[in-house]
Biotite code that builds the C-alpha atoms (Angstrom):
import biotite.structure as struc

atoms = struc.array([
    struc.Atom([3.437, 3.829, 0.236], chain_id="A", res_id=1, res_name="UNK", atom_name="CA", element="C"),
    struc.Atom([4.406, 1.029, -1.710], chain_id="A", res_id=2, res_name="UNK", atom_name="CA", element="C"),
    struc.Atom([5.191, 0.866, -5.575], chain_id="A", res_id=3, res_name="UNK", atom_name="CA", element="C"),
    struc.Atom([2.238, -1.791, -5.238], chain_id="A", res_id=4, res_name="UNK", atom_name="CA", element="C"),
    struc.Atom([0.165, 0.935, -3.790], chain_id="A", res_id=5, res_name="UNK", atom_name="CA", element="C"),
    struc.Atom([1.109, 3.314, -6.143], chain_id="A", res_id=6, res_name="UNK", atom_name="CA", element="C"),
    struc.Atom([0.630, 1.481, -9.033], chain_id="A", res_id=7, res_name="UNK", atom_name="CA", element="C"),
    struc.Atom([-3.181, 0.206, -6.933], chain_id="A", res_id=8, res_name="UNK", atom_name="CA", element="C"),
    struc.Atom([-3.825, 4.333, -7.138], chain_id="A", res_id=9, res_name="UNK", atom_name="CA", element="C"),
    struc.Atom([-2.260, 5.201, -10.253], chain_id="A", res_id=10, res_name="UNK", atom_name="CA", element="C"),
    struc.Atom([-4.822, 2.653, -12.176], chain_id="A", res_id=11, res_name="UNK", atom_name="CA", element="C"),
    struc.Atom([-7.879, 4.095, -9.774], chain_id="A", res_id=12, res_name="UNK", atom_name="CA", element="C"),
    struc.Atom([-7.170, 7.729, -10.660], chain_id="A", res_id=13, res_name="UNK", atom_name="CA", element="C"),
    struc.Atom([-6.830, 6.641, -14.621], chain_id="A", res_id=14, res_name="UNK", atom_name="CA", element="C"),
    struc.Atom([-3.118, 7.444, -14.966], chain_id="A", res_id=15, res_name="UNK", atom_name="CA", element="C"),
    struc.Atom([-2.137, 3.997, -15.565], chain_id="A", res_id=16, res_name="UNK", atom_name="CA", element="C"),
    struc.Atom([-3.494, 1.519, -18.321], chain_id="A", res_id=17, res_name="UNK", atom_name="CA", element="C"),
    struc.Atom([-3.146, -2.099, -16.959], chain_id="A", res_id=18, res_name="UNK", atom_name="CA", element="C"),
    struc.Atom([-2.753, -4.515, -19.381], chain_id="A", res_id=19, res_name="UNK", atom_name="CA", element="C"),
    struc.Atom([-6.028, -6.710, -20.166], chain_id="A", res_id=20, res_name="UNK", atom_name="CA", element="C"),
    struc.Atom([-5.184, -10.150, -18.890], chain_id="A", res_id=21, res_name="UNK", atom_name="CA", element="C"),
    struc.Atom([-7.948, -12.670, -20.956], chain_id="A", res_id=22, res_name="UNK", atom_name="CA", element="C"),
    struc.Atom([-9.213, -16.165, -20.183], chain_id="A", res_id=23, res_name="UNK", atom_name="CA", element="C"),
    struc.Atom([-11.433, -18.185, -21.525], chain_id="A", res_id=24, res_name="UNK", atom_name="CA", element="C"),
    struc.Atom([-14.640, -16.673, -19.478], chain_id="A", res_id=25, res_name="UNK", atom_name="CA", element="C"),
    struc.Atom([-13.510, -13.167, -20.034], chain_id="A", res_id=26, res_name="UNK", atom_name="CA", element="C"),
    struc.Atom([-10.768, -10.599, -18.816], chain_id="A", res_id=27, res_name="UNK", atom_name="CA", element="C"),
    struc.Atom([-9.998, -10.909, -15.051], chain_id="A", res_id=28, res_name="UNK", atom_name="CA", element="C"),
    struc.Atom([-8.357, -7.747, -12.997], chain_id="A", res_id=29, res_name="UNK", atom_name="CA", element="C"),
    struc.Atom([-5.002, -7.306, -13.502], chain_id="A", res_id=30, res_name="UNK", atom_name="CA", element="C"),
    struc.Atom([-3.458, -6.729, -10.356], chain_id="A", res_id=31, res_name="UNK", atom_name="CA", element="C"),
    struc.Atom([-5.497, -9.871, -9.080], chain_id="A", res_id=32, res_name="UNK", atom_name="CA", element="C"),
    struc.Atom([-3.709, -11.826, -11.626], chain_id="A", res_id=33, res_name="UNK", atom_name="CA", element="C"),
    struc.Atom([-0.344, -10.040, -10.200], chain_id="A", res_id=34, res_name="UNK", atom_name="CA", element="C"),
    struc.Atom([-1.066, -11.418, -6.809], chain_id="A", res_id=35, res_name="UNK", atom_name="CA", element="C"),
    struc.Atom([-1.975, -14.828, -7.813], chain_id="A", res_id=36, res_name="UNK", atom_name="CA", element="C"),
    struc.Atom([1.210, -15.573, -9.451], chain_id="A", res_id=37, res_name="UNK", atom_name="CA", element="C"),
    struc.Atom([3.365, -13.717, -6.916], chain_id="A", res_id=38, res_name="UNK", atom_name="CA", element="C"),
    struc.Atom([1.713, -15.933, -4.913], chain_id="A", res_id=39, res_name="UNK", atom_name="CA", element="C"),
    struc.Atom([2.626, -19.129, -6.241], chain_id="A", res_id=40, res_name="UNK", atom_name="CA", element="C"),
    struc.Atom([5.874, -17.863, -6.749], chain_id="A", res_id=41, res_name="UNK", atom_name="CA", element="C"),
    struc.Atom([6.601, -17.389, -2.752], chain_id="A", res_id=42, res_name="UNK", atom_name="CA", element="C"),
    struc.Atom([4.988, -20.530, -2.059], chain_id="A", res_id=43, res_name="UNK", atom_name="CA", element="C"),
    struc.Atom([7.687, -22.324, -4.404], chain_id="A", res_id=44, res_name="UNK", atom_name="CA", element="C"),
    struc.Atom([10.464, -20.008, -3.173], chain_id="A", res_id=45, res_name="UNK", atom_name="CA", element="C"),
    struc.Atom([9.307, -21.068, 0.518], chain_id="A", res_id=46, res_name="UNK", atom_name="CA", element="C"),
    struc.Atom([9.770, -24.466, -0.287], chain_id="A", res_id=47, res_name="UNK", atom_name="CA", element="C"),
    struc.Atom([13.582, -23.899, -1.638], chain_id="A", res_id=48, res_name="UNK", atom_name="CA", element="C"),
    struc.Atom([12.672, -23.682, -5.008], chain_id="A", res_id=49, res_name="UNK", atom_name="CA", element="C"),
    struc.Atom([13.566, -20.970, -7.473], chain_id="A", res_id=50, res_name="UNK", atom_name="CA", element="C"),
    struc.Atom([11.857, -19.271, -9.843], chain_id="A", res_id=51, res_name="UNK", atom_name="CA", element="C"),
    struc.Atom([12.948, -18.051, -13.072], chain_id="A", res_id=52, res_name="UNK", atom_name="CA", element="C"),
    struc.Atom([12.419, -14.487, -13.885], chain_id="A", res_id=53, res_name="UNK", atom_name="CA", element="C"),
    struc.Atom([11.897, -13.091, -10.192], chain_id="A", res_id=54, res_name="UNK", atom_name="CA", element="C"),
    struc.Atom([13.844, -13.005, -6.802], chain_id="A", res_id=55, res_name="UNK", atom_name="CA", element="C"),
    struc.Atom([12.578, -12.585, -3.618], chain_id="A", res_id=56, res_name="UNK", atom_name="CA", element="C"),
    struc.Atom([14.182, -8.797, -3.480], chain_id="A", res_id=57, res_name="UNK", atom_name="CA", element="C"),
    struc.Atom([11.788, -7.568, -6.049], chain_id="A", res_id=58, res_name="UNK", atom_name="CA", element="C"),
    struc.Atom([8.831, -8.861, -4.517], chain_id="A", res_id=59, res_name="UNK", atom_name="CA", element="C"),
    struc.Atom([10.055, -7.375, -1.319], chain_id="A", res_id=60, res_name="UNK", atom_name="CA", element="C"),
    struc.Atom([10.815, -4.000, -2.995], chain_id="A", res_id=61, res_name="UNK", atom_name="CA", element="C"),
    struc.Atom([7.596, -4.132, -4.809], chain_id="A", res_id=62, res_name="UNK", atom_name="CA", element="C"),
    struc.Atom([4.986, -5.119, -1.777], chain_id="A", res_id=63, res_name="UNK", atom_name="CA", element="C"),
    struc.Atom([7.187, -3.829, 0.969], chain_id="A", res_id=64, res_name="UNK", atom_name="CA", element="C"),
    struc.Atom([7.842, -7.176, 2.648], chain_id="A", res_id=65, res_name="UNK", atom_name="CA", element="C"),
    struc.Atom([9.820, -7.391, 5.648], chain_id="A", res_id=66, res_name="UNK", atom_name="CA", element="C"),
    struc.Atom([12.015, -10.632, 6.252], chain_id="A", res_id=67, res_name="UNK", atom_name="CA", element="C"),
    struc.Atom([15.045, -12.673, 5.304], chain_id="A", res_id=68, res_name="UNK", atom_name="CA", element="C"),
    struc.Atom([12.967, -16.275, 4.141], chain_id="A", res_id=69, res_name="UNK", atom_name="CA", element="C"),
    struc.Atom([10.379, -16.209, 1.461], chain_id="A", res_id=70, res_name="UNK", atom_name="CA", element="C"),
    struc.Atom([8.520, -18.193, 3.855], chain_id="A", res_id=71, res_name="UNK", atom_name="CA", element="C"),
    struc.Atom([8.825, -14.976, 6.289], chain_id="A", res_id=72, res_name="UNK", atom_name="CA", element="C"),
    struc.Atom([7.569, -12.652, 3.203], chain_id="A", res_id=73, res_name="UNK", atom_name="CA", element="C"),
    struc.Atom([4.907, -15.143, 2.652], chain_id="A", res_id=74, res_name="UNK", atom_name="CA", element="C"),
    struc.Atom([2.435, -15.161, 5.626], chain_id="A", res_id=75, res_name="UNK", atom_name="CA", element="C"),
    struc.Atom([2.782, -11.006, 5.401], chain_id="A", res_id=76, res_name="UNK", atom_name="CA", element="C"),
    struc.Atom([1.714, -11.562, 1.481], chain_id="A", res_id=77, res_name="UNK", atom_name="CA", element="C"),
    struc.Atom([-1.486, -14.007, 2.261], chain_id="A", res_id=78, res_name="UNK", atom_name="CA", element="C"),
    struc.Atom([-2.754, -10.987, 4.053], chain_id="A", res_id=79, res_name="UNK", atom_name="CA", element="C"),
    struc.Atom([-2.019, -8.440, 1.367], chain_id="A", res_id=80, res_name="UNK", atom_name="CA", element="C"),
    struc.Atom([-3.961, -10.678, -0.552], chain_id="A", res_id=81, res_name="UNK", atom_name="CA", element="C"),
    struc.Atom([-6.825, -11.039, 1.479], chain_id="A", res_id=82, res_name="UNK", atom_name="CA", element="C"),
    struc.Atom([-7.230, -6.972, 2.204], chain_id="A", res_id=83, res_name="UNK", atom_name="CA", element="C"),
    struc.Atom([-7.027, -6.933, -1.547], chain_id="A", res_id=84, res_name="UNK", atom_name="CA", element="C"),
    struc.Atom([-9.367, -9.521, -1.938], chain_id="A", res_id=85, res_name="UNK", atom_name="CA", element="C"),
    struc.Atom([-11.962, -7.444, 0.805], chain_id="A", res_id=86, res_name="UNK", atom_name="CA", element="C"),
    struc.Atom([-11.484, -3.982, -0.794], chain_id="A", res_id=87, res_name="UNK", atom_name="CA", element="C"),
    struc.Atom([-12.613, -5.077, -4.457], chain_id="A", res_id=88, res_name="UNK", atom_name="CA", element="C"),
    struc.Atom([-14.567, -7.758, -3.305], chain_id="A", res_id=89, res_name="UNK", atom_name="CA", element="C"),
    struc.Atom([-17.668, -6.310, -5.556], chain_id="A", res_id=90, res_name="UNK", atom_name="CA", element="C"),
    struc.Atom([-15.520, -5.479, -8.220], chain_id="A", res_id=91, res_name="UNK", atom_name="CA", element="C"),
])
C-alpha cells in the first residue's frame, strides 16, 4: 500500500484531519487538490522543467510510481487520477 493510500484510508477511517483547502465557491477535497498540482508538476517535470519544492523521488515514493522519466511516472499518474476521480465521483 502506498503512503498515498494510507493517507486515502487514514482520512476515511477519521484518523487523519486534512487540511481545508478554500476557493472562492467553497472548500474542495483535499487530496483532489493534491493530485491536481502533482499533476501539473509532472507535466512540467516531463517537459525538462523543474519545480521548486518537489523532485520526482518524492512523488515516486509517495504514489508508488515506477520509472526513470517524469514523463514515464506521468501516464501511470493520469490513471491514478482517473480511479480517484471514479471512486469519489459522488463525493
Amino acid at each position: 500500500m502506498t503512503q498515498f493510500e494510507q493517507a486515502l484510508q487514514a482520512a476515511e477511517m477519521g484518523t487523519l484531519s486534512t487540511p481545508i483547502v478554500s476557493t472562492s465557491k467553497g472548500n474542495i477535497d483535499y487530496f483532489g487538490y493534491q493530485l491536481a498540482v502533482h499533476e501539473f508538476n509532472l507535466k512540467i517535470m516531463s517537459k525538462g522543467m523543474t519545480c521548486r519544492g518537489i523532485k520526482l523521488k518524492d512523488l515516486k515514493g509517495y504514489y508508488g510510481l515506477k520509472g526513470k522519466s517524469a514523463g514515464d511516472c506521468l501516464i501511470q499518474f493520469q490513471s491514478l487520477v482517473e480511479s480517484y476521480k471514479a471512486r469519489f465521483k459522488n463525493n
